[in-house]
C-alpha positions in Angstrom: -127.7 -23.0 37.6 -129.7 -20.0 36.9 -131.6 -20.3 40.4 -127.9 -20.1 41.9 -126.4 -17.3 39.5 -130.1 -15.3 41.0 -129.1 -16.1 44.6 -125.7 -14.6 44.3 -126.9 -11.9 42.3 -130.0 -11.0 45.1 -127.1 -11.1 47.9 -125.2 -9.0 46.6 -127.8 -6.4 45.5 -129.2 -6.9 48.8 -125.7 -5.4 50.6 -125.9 -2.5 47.9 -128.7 -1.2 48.7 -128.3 -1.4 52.3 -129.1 2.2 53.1 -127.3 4.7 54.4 -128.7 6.7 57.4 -129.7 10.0 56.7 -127.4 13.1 58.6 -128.9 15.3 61.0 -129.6 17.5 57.9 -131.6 15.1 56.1 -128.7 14.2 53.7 -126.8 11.2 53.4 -124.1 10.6 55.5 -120.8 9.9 53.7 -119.5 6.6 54.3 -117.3 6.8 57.3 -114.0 4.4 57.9 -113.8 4.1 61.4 -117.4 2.5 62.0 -119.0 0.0 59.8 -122.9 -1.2 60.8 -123.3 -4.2 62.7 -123.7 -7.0 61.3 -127.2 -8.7 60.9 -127.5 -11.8 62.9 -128.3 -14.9 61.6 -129.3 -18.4 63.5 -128.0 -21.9 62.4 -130.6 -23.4 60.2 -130.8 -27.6 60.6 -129.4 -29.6 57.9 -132.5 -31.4 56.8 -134.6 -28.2 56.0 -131.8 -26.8 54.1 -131.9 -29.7 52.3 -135.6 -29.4 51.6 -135.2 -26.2 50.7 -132.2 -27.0 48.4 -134.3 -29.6 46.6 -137.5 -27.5 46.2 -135.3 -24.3 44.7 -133.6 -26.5 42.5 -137.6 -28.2 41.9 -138.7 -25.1 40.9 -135.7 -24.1 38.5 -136.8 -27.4 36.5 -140.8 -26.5 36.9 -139.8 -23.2 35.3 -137.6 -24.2 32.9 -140.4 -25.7 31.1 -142.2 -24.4 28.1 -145.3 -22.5 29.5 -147.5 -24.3 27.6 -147.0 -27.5 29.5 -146.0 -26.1 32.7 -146.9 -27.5 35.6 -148.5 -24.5 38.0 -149.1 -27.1 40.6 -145.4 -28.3 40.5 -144.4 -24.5 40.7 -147.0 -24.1 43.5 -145.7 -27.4 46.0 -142.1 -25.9 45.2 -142.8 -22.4 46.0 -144.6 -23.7 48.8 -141.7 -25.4 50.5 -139.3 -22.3 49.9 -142.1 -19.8 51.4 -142.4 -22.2 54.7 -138.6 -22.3 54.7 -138.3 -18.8 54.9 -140.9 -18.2 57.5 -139.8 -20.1 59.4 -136.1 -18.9 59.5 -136.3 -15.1 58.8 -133.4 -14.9 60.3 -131.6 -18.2 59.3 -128.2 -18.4 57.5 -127.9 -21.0 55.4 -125.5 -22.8 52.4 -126.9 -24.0 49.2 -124.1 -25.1 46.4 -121.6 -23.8 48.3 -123.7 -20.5 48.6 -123.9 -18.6 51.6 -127.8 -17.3 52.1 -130.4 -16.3 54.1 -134.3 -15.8 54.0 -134.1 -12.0 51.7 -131.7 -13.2 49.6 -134.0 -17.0 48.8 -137.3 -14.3 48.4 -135.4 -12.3 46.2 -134.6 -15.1 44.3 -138.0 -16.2 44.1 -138.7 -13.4 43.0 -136.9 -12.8 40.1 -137.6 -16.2 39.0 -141.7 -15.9 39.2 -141.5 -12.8 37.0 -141.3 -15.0 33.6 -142.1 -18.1 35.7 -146.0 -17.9 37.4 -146.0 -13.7 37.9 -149.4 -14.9 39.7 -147.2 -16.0 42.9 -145.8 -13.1 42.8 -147.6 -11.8 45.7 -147.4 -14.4 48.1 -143.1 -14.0 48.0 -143.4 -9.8 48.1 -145.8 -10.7 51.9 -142.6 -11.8 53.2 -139.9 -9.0 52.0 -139.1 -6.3 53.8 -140.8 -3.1 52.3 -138.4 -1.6 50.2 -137.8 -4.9 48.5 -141.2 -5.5 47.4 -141.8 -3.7 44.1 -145.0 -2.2 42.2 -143.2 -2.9 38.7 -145.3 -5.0 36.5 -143.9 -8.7 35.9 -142.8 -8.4 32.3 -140.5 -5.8 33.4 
């Protein structure tokens, strides 16, 4: 449930900070009525690798809901694993999860979040794949 509560939390932040383009003066713009940005396009993802992916984020929401002493960093790693190959491979994919609406960001936001007090060692491997101003220099514990 907390994997889920992270992925609606990462989707919305995600449309917050959607920037605003900068005016020919170098300041912001303010936000104009008549025009709204297009939308992002997303691809169909195929059922069975959403399925994959379902099982692996809800995998690793177990794996890290463990006590740390007997944690399993292999489980975390063959979940994590799955999830990072899922969103490779659909960068641009829109998919549902328990009833969910997401796409590739908002899962490696997710991820993120939840390797902070799960393995911050991985940490790395999910900031590769976000866009720059996603990734963050912030140590794990904070």
């Amino acid at each position: 449930m907390a994997v889920i509560s992270a992925l609606v939390l990462a989707t919305v932040l995600a449309l917050i900070l959607w920037p605003n383009p900068p005016s020919p003066q170098g300041k912001i713009a303010p936000a104009v009525l008549q025009s709204s940005p297009p939308a992002p396009t997303y691809t169909d993802v195929p059922e069975n690798e959403v399925i994959q992916a379902h099982a692996a984020l809800h995998g690793l929401g177990e794996a890290c809901g463990v006590e740390t002493s007997s944690r399993s960093l292999e489980t975390v790693e063959r979940q994590l694993a799955v999830l990072l190959a899922f969103a490779r491979s659909h960068p641009d994919g829109a998919f549902e999860i328990d009833d969910e609406d997401g796409a590739a960001l908002s899962l490696l936001l997710v991820l993120k979040e939840e390797l902070r007090s799960c393995d911050p060692s991985q940490l790395p491997r999910v900031e590769a794949l976000l866009p720059p101003r996603f990734r963050g220099s912030e140590s794990p514990d904070s």
